[in-house]
C-alpha positions in Angstrom: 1.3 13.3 35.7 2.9 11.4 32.7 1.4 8.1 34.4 -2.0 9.4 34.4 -1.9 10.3 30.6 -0.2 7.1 29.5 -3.2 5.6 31.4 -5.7 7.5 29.8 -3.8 6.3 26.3 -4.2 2.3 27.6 -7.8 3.2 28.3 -8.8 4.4 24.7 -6.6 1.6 23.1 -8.3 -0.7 25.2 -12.0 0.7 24.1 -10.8 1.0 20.3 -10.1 -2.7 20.0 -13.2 -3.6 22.4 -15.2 -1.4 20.2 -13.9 -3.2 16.7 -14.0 -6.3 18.4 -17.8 -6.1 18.9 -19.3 -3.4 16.4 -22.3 -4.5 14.1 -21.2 -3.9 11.0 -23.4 -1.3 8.9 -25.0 -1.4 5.8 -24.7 1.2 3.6 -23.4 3.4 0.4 -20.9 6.1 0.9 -21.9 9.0 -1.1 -18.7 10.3 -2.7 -18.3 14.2 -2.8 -16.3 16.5 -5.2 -13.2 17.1 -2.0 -14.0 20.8 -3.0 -17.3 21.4 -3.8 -19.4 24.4 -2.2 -22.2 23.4 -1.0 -24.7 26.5 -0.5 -27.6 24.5 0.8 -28.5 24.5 4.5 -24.7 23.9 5.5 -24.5 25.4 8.9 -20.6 27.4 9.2 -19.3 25.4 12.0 -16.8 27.8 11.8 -18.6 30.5 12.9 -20.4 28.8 16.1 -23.9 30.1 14.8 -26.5 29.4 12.6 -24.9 31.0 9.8 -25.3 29.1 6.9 -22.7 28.9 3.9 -25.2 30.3 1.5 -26.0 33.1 3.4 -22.5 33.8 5.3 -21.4 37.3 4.8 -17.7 36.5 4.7 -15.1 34.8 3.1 -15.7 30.6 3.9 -14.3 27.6 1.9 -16.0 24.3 3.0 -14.5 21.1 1.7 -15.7 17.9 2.1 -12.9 15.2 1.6 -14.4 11.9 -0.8 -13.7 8.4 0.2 -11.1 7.9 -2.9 -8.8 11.1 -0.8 -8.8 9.9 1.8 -7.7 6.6 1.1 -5.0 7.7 -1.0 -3.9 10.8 0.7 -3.2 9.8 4.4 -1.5 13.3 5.0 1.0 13.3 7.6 0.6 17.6 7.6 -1.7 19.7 7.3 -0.4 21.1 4.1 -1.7 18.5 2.2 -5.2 19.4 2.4 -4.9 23.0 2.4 -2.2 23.1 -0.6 -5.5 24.1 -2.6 -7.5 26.3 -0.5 -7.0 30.1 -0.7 -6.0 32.4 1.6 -4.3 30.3 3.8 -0.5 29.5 3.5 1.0 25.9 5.7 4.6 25.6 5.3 5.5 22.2 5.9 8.6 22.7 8.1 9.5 18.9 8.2 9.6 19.1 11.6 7.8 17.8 13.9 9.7 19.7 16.8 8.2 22.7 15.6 5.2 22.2 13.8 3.7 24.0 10.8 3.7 27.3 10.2 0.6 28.8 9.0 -0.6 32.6 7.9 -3.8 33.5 6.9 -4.3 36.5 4.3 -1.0 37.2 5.8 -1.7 36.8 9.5 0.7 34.9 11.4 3.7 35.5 10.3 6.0 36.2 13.0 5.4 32.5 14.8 8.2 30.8 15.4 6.5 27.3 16.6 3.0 26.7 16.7 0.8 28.9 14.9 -0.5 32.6 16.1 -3.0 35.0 14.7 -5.6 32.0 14.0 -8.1 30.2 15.6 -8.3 26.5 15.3 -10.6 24.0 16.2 -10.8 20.7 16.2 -13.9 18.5 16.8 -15.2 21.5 18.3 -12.7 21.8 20.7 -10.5 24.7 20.5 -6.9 24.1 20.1 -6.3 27.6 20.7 -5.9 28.7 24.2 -6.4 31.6 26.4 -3.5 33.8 25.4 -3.8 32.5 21.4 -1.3 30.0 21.2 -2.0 26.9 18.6 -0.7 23.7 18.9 -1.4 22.1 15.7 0.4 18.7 17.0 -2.9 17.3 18.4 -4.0 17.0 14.7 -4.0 13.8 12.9 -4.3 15.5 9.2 -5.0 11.5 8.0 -8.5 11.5 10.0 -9.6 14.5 9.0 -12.8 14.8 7.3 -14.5 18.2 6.5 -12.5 21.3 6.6 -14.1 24.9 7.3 -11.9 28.3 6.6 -12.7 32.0 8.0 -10.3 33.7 5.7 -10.2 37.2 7.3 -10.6 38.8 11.1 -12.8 36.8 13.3 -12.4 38.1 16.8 -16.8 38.3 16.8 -16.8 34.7 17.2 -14.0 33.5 18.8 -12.2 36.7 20.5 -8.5 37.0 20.8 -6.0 35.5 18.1 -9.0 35.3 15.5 -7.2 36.5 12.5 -8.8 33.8 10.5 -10.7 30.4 11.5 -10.1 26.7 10.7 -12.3 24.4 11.8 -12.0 20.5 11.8 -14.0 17.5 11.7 -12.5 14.1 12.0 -16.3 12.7 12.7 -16.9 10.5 10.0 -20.7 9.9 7.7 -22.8 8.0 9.7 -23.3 5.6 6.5 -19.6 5.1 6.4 -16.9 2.0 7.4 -18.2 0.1 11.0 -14.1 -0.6 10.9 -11.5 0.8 8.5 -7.5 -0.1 8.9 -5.2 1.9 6.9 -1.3 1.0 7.0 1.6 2.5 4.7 5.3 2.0 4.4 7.4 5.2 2.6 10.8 6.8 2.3 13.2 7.9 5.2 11.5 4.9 6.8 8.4 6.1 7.5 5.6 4.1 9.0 2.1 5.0 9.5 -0.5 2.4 11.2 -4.4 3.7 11.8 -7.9 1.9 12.6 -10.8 3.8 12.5 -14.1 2.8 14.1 -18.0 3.8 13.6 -20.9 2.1 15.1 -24.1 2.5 17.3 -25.0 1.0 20.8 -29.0 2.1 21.1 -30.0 5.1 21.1 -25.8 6.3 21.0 -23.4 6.3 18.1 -19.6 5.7 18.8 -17.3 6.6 16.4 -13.0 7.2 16.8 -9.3 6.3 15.7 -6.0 5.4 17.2 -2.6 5.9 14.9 0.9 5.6 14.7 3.7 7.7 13.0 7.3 7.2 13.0 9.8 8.7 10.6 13.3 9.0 10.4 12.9 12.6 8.7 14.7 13.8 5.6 17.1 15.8 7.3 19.6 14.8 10.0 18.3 15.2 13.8 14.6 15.3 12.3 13.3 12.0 13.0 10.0 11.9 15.3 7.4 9.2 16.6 3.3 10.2 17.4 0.6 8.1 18.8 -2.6 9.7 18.6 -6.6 8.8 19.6 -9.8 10.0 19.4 -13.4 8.7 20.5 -16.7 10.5 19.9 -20.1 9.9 21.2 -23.6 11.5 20.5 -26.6 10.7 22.2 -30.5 12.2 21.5 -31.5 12.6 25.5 -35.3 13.5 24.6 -37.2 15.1 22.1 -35.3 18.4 22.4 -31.7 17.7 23.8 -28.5 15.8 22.3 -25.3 15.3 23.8 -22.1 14.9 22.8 -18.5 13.8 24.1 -15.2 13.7 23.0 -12.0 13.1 23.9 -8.4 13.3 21.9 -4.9 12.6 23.2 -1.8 12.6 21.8 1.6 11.9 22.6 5.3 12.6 20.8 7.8 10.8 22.8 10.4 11.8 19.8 11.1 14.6 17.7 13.9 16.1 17.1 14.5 19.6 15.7 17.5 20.0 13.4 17.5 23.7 13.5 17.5 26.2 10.4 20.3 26.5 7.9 22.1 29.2 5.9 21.6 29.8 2.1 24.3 28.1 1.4 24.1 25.2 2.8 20.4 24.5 2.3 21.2 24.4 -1.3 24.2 21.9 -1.2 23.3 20.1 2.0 19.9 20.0 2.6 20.0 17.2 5.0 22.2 18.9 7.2 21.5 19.8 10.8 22.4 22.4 12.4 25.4 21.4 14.6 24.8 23.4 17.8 21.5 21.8 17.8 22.6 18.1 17.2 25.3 18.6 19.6 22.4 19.7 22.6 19.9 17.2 21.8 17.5 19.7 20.7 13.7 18.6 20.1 10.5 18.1 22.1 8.6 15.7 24.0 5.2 15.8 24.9 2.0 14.4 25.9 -2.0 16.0 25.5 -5.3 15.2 26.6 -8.2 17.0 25.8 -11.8 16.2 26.8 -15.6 18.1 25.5 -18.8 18.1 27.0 -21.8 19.9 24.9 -25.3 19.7 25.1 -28.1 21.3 22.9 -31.4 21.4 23.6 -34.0 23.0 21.5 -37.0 25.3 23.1 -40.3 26.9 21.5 -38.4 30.4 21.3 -35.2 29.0 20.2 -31.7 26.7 20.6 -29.7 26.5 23.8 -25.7 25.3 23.2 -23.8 25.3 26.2 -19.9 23.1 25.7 -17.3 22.6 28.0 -13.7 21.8 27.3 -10.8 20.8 29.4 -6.6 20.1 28.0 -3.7 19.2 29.9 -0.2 19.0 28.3 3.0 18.3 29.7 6.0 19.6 27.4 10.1 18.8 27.5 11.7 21.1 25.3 15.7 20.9 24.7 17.0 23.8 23.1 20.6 25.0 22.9 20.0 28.0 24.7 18.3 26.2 27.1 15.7 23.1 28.9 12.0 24.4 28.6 10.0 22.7 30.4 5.7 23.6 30.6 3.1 21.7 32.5 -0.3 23.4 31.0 -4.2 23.0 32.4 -6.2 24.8 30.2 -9.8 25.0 29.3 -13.4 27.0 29.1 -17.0 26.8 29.0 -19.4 28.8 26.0 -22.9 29.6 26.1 -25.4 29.9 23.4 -28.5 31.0 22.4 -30.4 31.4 19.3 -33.7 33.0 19.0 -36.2 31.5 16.6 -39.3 33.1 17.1 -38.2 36.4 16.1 -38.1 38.5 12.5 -34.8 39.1 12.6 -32.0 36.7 13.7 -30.5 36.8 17.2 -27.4 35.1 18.6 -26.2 36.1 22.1 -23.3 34.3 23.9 -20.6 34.1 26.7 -17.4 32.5 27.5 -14.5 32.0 29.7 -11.4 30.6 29.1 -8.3 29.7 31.8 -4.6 28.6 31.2 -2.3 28.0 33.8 1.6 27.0 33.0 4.0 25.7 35.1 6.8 26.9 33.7 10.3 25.9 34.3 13.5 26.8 31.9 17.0 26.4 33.2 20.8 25.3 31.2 21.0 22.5 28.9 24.2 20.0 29.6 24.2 17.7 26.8 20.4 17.5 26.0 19.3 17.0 30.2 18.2 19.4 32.6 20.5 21.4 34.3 21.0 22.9 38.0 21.2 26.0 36.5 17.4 27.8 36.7 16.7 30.7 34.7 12.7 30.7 35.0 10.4 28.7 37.8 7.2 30.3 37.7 3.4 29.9 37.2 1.3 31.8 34.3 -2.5 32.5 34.2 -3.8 33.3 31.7 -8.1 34.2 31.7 -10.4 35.2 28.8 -13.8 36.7 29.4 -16.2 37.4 27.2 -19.4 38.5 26.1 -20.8 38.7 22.6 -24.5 39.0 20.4 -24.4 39.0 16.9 -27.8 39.7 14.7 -29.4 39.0 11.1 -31.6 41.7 9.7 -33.5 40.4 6.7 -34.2 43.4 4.4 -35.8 41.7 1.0 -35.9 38.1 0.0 -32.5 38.6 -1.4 -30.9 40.7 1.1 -29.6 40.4 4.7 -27.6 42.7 6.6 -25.6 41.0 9.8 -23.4 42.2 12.5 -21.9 41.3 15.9 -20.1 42.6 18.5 -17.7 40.5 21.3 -15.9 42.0 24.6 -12.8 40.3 25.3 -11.3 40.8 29.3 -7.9 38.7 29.4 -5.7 39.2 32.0 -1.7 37.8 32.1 -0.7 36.8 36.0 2.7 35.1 37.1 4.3 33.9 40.5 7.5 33.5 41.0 8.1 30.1 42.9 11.7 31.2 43.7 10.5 34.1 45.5 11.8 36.8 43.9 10.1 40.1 42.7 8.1 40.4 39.4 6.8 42.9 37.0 3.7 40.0 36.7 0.4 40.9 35.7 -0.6 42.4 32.6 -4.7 43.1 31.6 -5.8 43.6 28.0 -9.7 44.7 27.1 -11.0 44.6 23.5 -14.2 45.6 21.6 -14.7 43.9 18.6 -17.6 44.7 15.8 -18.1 43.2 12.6 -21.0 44.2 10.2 -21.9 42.5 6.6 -23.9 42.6 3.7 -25.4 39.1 2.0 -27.3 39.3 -1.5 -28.3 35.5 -2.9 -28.4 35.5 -6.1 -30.5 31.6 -7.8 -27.1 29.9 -7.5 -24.7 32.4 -6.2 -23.8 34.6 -3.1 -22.3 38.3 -3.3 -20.9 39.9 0.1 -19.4 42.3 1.7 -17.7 42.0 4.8 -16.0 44.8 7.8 -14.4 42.8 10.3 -11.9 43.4 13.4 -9.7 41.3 15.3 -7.1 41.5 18.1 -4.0 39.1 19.2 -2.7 39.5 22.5 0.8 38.7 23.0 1.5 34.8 24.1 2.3 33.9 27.9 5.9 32.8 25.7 6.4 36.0 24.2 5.5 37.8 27.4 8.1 35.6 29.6 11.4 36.2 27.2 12.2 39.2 27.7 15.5 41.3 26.6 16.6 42.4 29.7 16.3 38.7 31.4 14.6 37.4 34.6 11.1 36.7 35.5 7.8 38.1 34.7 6.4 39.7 32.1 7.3 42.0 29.4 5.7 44.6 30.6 6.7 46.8 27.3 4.0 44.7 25.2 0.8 45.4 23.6 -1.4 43.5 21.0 -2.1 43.4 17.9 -5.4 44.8 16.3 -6.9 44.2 12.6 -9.1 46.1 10.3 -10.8 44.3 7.6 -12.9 45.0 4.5 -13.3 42.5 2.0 -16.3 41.7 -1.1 -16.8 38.8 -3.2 -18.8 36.1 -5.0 -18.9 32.6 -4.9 -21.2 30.6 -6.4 -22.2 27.2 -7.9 -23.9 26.0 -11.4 -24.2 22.5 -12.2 -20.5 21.5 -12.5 -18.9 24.5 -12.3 -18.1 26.1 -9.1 -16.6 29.5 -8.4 -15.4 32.1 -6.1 -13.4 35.3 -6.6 -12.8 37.5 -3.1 -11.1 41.0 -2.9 -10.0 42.2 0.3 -8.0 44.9 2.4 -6.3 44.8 5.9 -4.1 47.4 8.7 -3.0 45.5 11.5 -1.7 48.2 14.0 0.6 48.0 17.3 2.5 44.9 15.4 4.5 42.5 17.0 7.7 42.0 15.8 10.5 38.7 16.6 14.4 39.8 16.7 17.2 37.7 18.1 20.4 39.1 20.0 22.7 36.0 19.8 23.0 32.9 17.1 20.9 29.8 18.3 19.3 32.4 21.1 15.8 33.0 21.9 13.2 35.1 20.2 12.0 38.6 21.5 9.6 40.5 20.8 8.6 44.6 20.6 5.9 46.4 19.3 6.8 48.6 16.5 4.2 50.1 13.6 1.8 48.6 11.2 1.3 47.3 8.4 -1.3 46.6 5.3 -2.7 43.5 3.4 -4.5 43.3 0.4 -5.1 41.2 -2.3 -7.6 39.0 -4.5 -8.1 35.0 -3.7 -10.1 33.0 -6.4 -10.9 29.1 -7.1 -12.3 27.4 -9.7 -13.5 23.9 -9.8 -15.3 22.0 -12.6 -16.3 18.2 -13.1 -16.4 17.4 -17.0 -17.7 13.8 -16.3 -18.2 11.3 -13.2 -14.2 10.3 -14.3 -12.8 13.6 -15.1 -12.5 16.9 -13.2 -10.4 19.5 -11.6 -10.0 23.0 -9.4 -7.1 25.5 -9.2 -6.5 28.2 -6.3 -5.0 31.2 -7.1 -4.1 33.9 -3.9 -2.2 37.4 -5.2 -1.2 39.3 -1.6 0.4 42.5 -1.1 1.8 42.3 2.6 4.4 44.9 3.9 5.2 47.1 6.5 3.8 51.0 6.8 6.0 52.8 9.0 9.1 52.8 10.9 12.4 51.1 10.3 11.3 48.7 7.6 8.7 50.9 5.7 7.4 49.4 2.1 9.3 46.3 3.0 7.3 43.5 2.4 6.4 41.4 5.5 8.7 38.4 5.8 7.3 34.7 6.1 4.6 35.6 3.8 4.1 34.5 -0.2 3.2 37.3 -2.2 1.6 34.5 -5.1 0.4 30.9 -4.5 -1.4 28.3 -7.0 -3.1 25.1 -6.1 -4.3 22.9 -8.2 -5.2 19.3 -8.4 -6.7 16.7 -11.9 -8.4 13.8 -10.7 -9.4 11.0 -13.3 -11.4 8.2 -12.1 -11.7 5.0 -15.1 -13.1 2.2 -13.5 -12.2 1.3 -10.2 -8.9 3.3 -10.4 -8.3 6.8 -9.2 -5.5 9.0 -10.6 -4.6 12.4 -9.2 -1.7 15.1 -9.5 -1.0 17.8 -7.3 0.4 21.2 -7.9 1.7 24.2 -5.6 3.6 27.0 -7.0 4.7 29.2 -4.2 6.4 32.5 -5.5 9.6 34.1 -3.7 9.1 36.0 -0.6 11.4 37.5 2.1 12.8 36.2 5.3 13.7 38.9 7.5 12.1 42.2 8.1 15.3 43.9 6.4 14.7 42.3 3.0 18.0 41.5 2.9 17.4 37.4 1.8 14.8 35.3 0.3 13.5 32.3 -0.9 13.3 31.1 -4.6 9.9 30.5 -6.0 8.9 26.8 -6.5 6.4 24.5 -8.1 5.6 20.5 -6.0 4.1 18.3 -8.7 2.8 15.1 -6.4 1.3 12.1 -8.1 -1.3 9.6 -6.4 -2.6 6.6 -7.6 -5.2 4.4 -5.4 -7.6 1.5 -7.2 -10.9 -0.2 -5.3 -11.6 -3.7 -5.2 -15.0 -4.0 -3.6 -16.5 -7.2 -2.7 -13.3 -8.9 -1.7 -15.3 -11.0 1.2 -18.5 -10.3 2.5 -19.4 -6.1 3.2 -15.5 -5.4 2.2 -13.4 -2.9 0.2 -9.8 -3.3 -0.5 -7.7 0.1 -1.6 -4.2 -0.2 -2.0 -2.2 3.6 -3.0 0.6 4.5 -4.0 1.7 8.4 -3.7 4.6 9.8 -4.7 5.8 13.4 -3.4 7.8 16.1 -5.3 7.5 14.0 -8.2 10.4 16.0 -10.2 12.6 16.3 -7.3 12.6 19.3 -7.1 15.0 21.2 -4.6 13.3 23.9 -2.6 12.8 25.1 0.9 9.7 24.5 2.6 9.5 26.9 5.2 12.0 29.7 6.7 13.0 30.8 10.7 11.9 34.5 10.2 14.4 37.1 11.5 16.8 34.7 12.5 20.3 34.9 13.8 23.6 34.2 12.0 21.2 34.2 8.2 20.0 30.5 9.3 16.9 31.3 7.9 16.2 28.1 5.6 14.6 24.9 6.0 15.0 21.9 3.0 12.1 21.1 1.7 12.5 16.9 1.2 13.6 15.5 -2.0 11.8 12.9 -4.2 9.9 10.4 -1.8 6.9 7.3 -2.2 4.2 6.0 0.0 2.9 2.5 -0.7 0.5 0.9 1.5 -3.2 -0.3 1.5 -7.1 0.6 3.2 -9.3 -2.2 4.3 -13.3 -0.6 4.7 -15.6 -3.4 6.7 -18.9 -2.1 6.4 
């Protein structure tokens, strides 16, 4: 299987340089964009999969629209840097690539220990989250993207299981922008970043994509890492009525390792420590991913048809000291649209399915290589049904009323290829409505917003199970959310606004525990607890040179019930600022970055937590147009944790043995430059 994907990576490479090789170079202005300006005109929520429109969206949505002078100067390597300033959603940078970021939104989240649960994500319209709501976030190339979308808040109407919040991607770039844009950069612990971007038209079709490499050796011992990522789009108008589109993404890490989490201690006076037991075992992860998207939309007298089709394979080594994981995944589903435009009210009605199947195979770890010794050789299925409508009642000029419903079928299945017998499949079934209120105001929105979503437990969570052997956990039950939430947002020449209060009880929680140091995680089912909080932004623009806009997020999360009652939850910062100052004189562009994450707890006990920081980052990029014919030169410079300051960036929740911490990294620099050939 690894041959066909490293062909399918020779393939793209091969039509990126064909691609540059030949484009016709456009002419053209980009128009720069505040990076965080709302925009409530006619901006369809992508998000949301409907026709909702920002200005009329009866929920909590940020859209930001990254400007040329970001993202030459910011070629984030996480997804933290674009999100630092967004509210309502938390990214801890773990500085690993092994495991990813962690992310929570309005609290959501919070128990994964790789990966991200609780939240949808999507990525050129292709979902990254799969049938039993596991996100990989690897597939990502934060450097490439281009508009961001956030659901803060249950979603389960649009997207079904593992909705506790949406974010939505878009690396496709302005059709006015670069035909051919190269972007290299050279930084601390020997980082190296090389990208080239392409944009261009052949007839009636317009071909756009990227190919990039990352290597690093990491900050910490055992954390270096390696990625090679691509991407190519195409669109094509097919008659009057219809456009298609394609895409295809791939990634592969053929190195990262995973230096483990440390104790207190020891992530104060040694942050570039690794864990030994997970030095000594080689532990890290290897993989490669393809993922592929069909859509077409054709437009009739009585309204839109959307139907898309998506398809991923991933093949996955995984050394861990407890263990060799090994996962060979297809996954991928098909949705159905349509919108009704000839009626007085507003009518969306849908369907989708989505399969997984895993091959998995987990057995003993002798110095970092596979074992004899099998512990798990099975196959897990994993399928999502669904059915959902949603409608738009206009009641005055002013006022709309919405709501939607979605029915969610999933059912878990395993074999056991060794024969033996297994506690296998498991069937969930879940009824989620929504309902919301929308009042426009001349240059403002209020709403108010009921919401419900459910998270199944993961085909991973399912397989570990306390008592050892095959199948399923049969013991296992998900999650459900309650939502209510009211706010306004709004916009007034160079001012922009939004202030957002909101309340949730998740119930039937899932909670992690370990039994052994370095083991795996478990999980059980045990109470509920209850978010609420107020999220608020503010952006203004003084001149074309000067502006700024600050995030503020104040959350209450904590357990109600059982063992851990009042506790707060663990994983989970209670207070969060964002804010960034950009000054633009001339051709130069001058930015810092703040985050100020408050203290929050580690383990369910509330026995240990973090100390509160504050990241000041500083970037500096100039343009120098005009260098040769239809070119623009940018060199940056961006320099991270500017007062080296010593903090941890994320934390293993409920871990063994108090090895809860992991370092964030010390004072570092980027240097490099951005060639645009337009």
């Amino acid at each position: 299987m690894k041959t066909g994907i490293r062909n399918f990576l020779a393939t793209l490479v091969t039509i990126l340089l064909v691609a540059s090789a030949n484009v016709t170079l456009l002419y053209g202005q980009v128009v720069v964009e505040d990076s965080l300006r709302v925009q409530l005109d006619e901006i369809r929520v992508e998000a949301a999969y409907s026709t909702i429109t920002v200005d009329e969206a009866p929920m909590s949505v940020t859209y930001l629209m990254r400007d040329p002078f970001d993202i030459a100067s910011r070629p984030a390597a996480t997804m933290d840097e674009l999100t630092f300033s967004l509210p309502g959603v938390f990214i801890s940078n773990r500085e690993n690539y092994a495991l990813g970021e962690r992310m929570t939104i309005r609290g959501l989240g919070w128990r994964a220990q790789f990966g991200v649960r609780g939240a949808h994500v999507i990525l050129d319209d292709i979902p990254l989250t799969v049938a039993d709501g596991q996100t990989i976030m690897n597939m990502i190339d934060p450097a490439t993207v281009q508009r961001i979308e956030l659901l803060r808040g249950p979603s389960s109407t649009f997207w079904g299981n593992s909705s506790g919040g949406v974010l939505y991607l878009s690396t496709r770039p302005p059709a006015d922008g670069p035909a051919i844009q190269y972007r290299g950069y050279g930084g601390s612990h020997n980082t190296i970043r090389q990208e080239l971007n392409f944009n261009t038209r052949a007839g009636d079709t317009r071909i756009y994509g990227y190919g990039s490499y990352f290597d690093t050796e990491g900050f910490r011992d055992h954390s270096a890492a390696r990625l090679i990522r691509g991407s190519i789009g195409a669109e094509r108008v097919i008659s009057d009525s219809g456009n298609l589109t394609f895409r295809a993404n791939y990634a592969s890490m053929p190195k990262a390792q995973h230096p483990g989490a440390l104790t207190e201690e020891d992530a104060q006076d040694v942050p570039t420590a690794a864990t030994p037991n997970f030095v000594n075992t080689s532990a890290g992860k290897t993989f490669d991913q393809a993922m592929v998207s069909l859509a077409y939309l054709h437009n009739f007298e009585s309204g839109t048809f959307n139907i898309s089709t998506h398809g991923t394979y991933r093949d996955l080594n995984n050394p861990l000291p407890f263990g060799y994981v090994g996962l060979e995944r297809y996954a991928g589903g098909v949705r159905s649209t349509y919108q009704f435009d000839d009626l007085p009210f507003d009518l969306h009605i849908g369907g989708e399915l989505k399969v997984q199947q895993d091959d998995r195979l987990e057995t003993d770890n002798i110095n970092g290589e596979r074992g004899d010794q099998i512990d798990v050789q099975q196959r897990e299925t994993v399928t999502n049904q669904a059915l959902f409508t949603r409608v738009g009642v206009p009641i005055t000029d002013r006022l709309k009323l919405s709501g939607g419903l979605r029915a969610d079928w999933l059912r878990f299945e395993s074999e056991d290829e060794l024969g033996a017998e297994l506690e296998g499949a498991r069937q969930f079934f879940s009824v989620n409505p929504s309902a919301g209120l929308t009042f426009r105001l001349t240059e403002a929105r209020i709403f108010a917003n009921f919401s419900t979503s459910f998270e199944s437990p993961t085909t991973v969570e399912l397989v570990n199970r306390p008592e050892g052997g095959n199948g399923f956990n049969q013991n296992l039950n998900p999650e459900r959310t309650v939502s209510l939430e009211t706010g306004i947002t709004g916009q007034r020449s160079a001012m922009s606004y939004e202030l957002v209060l909101f309340g949730m009880r998740v119930n039937d929680l899932l909670i992690p525990f370990q039994l052994e140091d370095d083991g795996p995680t478990f999980f059980r089912n045990e109470g509920q607890t209850i978010h609420y909080g107020v999220e608020s932004s503010f952006g203004y623009a003084f001149s074309n040179e000067f502006d700024f806009r600050i995030m503020m997020t104040a959350l209450r999360a904590e357990f109600d019930g059982g063992d851990f009652d009042g506790n707060q939850i663990p994983g989970v910062a209670p207070f969060r600022f964002g804010g960034t100052v950009n000054y633009r004189p001339g051709n130069h562009h001058f930015s810092i970055d703040n985050e100020w994450v408050g203290s929050y707890q580690v383990n369910n006990a509330n026995s240990a937590s973090t100390d509160p920081y504050s990241i000041f980052n500083f970037r500096w990029s100039v343009e120098l147009p005009n260098l040769f014919d239809q070119a623009t030169l940018r060199p940056f410079v961006a320099v991270h944790n500017l007062f080296n300051t010593r903090y941890n960036t994320a934390v293993a929740i409920n871990a063994f043995g108090n090895r809860y911490f992991e370092p964030g990294s010390d004072i570092s620099f980027r240097a490099g430059l951005q060639l645009s050939l337009f």
